[in-house]
C-alpha positions in Angstrom: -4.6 18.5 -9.4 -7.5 21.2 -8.5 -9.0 20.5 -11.7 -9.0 16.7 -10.8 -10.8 17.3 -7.4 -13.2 19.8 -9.2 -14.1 17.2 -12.1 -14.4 14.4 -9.2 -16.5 16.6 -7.5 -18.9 17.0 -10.5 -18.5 13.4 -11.5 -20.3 13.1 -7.7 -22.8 15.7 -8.1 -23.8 14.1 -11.3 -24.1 11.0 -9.7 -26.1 11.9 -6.6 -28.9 13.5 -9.1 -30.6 10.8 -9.7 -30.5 9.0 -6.4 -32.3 12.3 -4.8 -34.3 13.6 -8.0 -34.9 11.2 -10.4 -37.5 8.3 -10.9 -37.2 5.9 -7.8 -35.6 8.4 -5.8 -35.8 9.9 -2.3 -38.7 12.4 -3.0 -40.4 9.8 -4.6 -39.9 6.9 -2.1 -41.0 9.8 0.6 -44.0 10.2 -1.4 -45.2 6.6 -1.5 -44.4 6.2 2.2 -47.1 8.4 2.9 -49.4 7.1 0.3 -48.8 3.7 2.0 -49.4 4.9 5.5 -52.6 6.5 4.2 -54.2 3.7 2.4 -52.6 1.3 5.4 -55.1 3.6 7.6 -58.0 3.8 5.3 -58.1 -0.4 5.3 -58.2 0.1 9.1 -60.9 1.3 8.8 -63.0 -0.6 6.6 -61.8 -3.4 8.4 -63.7 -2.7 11.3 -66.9 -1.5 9.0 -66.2 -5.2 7.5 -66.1 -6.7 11.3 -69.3 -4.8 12.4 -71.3 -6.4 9.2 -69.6 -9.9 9.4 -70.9 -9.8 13.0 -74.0 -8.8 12.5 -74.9 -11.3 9.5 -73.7 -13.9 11.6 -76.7 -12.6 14.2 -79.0 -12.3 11.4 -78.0 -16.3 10.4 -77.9 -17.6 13.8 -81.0 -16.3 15.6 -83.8 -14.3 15.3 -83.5 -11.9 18.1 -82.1 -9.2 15.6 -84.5 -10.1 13.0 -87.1 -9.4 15.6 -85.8 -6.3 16.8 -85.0 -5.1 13.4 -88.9 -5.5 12.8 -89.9 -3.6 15.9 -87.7 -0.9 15.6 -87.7 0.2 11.4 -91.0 -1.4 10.6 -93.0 -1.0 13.9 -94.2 -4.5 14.2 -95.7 -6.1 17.0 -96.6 -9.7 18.0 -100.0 -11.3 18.2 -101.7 -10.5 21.2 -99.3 -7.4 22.5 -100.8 -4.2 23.1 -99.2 -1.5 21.3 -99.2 1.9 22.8 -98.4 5.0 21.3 -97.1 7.9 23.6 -96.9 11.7 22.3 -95.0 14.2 23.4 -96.9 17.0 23.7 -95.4 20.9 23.6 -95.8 23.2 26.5 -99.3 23.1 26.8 -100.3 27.2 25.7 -103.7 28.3 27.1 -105.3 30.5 23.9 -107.7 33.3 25.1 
């Protein structure tokens, strides 16, 4: 009878194996969870990259506000008949003897 319960137990052992340690088992589905939550968050965030360039095309397409102020800004254009003015900061003025 004990050797019975001792093979059984064995026969259990053997069994469980592959359910915690082999291919498709509980390491491995542990594993891929985190994989999945980590490329879940990474598509996060290039969905909102994604939103801020969809929104901003659509801007570019629909008026030409941003074009204009894309043009001031990088390029440093200016309309016909503005004045452009040119401020510079100047240091701490130094008196030199």
């Amino acid at each position: 009878m004990k050797i019975l319960t001792v093979t059984l137990g064995l026969l259990l052992l053997l069994i469980q194996y592959p359910l915690w340690f082999g291919k498709g088992g509980w390491k491995q589905v542990m594993s891929y969870r985190d994989a999945l939550n980590t490329q879940i968050e990474r598509n996060e965030q290039v969905r909102s990259i994604n939103a801020q360039i969809k929104a901003e095309v659509v801007d570019l397409k629909t008026g030409l506000d941003e074009i204009e102020e894309s043009a001031r800004s990088d390029l440093g254009m200016i309309k016909d008949g503005e004045v452009f003015f040119k401020t510079l900061d100047n240091p701490s003025s130094t008196v030199s003897n």
